[in-house]
C-alpha positions as CSV (number, residue, x, y, z in Angstrom):
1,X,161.5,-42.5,286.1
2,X,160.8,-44.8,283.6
3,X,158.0,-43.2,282.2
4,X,160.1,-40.4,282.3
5,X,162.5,-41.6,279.8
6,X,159.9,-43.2,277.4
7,X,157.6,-39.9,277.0
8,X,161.0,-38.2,276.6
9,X,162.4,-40.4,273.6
10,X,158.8,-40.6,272.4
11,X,158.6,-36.6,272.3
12,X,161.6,-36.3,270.9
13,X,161.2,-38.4,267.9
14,X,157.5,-37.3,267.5
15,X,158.3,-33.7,267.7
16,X,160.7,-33.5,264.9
17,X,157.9,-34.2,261.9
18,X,156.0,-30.8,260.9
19,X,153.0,-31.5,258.6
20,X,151.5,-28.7,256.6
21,X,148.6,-29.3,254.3
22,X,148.2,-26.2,251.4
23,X,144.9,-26.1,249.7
24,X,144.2,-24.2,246.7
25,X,141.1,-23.8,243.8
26,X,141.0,-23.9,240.5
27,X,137.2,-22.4,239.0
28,X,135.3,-23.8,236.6
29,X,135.7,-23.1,232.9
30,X,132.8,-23.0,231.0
31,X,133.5,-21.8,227.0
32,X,131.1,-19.1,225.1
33,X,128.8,-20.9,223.3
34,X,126.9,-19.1,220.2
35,X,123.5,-19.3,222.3
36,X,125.6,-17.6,225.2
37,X,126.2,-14.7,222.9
38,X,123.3,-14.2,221.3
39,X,122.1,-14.2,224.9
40,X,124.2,-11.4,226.3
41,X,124.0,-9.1,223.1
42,X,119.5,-9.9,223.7
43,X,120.2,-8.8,227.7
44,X,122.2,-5.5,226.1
45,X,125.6,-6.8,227.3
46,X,128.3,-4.4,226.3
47,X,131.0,-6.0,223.7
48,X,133.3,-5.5,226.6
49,X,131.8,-8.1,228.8
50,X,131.5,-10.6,225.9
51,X,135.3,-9.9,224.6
52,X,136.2,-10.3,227.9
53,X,134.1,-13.7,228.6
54,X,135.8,-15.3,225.4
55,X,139.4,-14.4,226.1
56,X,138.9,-15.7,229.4
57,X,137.5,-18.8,228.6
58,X,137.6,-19.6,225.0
59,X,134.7,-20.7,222.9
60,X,133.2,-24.3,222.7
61,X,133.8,-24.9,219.1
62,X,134.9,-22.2,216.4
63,X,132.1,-20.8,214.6
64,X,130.9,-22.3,211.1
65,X,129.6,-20.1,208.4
66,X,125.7,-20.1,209.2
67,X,126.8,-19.6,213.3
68,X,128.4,-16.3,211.7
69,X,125.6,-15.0,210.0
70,X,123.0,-16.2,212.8
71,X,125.2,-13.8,215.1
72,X,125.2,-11.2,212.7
73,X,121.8,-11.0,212.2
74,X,121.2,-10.4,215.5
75,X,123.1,-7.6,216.0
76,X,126.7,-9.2,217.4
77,X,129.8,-6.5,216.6
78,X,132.0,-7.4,214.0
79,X,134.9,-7.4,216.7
80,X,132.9,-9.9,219.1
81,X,132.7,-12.2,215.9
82,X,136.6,-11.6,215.2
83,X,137.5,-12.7,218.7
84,X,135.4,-15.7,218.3
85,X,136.8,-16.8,215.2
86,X,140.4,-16.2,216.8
87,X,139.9,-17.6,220.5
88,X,141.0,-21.0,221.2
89,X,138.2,-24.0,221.9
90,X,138.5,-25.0,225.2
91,X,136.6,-28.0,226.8
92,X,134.5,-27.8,229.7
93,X,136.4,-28.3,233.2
94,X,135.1,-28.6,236.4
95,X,135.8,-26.4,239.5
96,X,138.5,-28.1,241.0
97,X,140.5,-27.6,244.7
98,X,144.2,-28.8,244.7
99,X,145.4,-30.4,247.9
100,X,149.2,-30.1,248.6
101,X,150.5,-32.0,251.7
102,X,154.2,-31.2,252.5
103,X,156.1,-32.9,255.3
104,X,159.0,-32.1,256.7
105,X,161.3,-34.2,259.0
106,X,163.2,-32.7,261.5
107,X,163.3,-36.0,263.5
108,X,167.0,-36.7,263.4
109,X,168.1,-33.3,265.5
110,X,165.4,-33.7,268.1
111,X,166.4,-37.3,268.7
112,X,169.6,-36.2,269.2
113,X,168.8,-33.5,272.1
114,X,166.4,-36.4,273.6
115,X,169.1,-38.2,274.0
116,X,171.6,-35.9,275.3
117,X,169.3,-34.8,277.2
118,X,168.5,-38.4,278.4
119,X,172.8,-38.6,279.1
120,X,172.5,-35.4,281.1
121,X,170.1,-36.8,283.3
122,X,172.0,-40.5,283.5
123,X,175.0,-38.5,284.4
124,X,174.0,-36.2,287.0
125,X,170.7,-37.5,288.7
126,X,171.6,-41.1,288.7
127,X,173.6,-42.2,291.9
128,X,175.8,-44.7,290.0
129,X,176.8,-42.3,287.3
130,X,177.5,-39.4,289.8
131,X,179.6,-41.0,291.9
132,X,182.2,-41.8,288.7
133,X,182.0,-38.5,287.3
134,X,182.6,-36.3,290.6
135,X,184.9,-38.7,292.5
136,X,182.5,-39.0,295.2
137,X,182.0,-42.4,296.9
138,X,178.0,-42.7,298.4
């Protein structure tokens, strides 16, 4: 009966904590360098996908003077060099994964039905108790 009573304090108190761990990822950002768009304009990269690469990730530094004619030269769009010139220098980060744990502690209700339900038991099951409740003499 003992044992009883101790797993059903212990379960009570135990069973009240819920822990729930959230995991989430943050990708990498790499900036457009220069090389990177002299790269994808060589491959035959539409401006499109380059416009799109910048404004999602920025540039690595804005370009000088020479950077602008290098580009120009070889064949970059006007508008590609625009966005450049406009897009905001980001630094490198790394891919990263966010771990949230949240706990939540419902403890202080379950110990309370443990231990009513521990006086429900005391009152009716145990002889003692019984016989002061119902009247009856064992």
């Amino acid at each position: 009966m003992k044992k009883f009573l101790i797993l059903l304090l212990c379960g009570s108190t135990l069973g009240g904590c819920v822990v729930r761990e959230y995991r989430t990822s943050s990708p990498a950002v790499v900036p457009v360098t220069k090389g990177e768009v002299l790269s994808l304009k060589a491959a035959g990269q539409p401006d499109a996908v380059i416009l799109e690469r910048i404004r999602t990730d920025g540039v690595d530094r804005t370009p000088g003077a020479d950077d602008l004619i290098e580009m120009k030269n070889a064949g970059v769009s006007s508008a590609v060099l625009d966005e450049m010139l406009r897009a905001p220098v980001t630094p490198p980060q790394p891919a990263r994964e966010n771990r949230t744990v949240v706990v939540r502690d419902y403890s202080e209700p379950a110990l309370m039905i443990g231990l009513g339900a521990l006086a429900g038991y005391m009152m009716f099951r145990h002889p003692h108790y019984h016989a002061h409740v119902s009247g009856c003499v064992h």
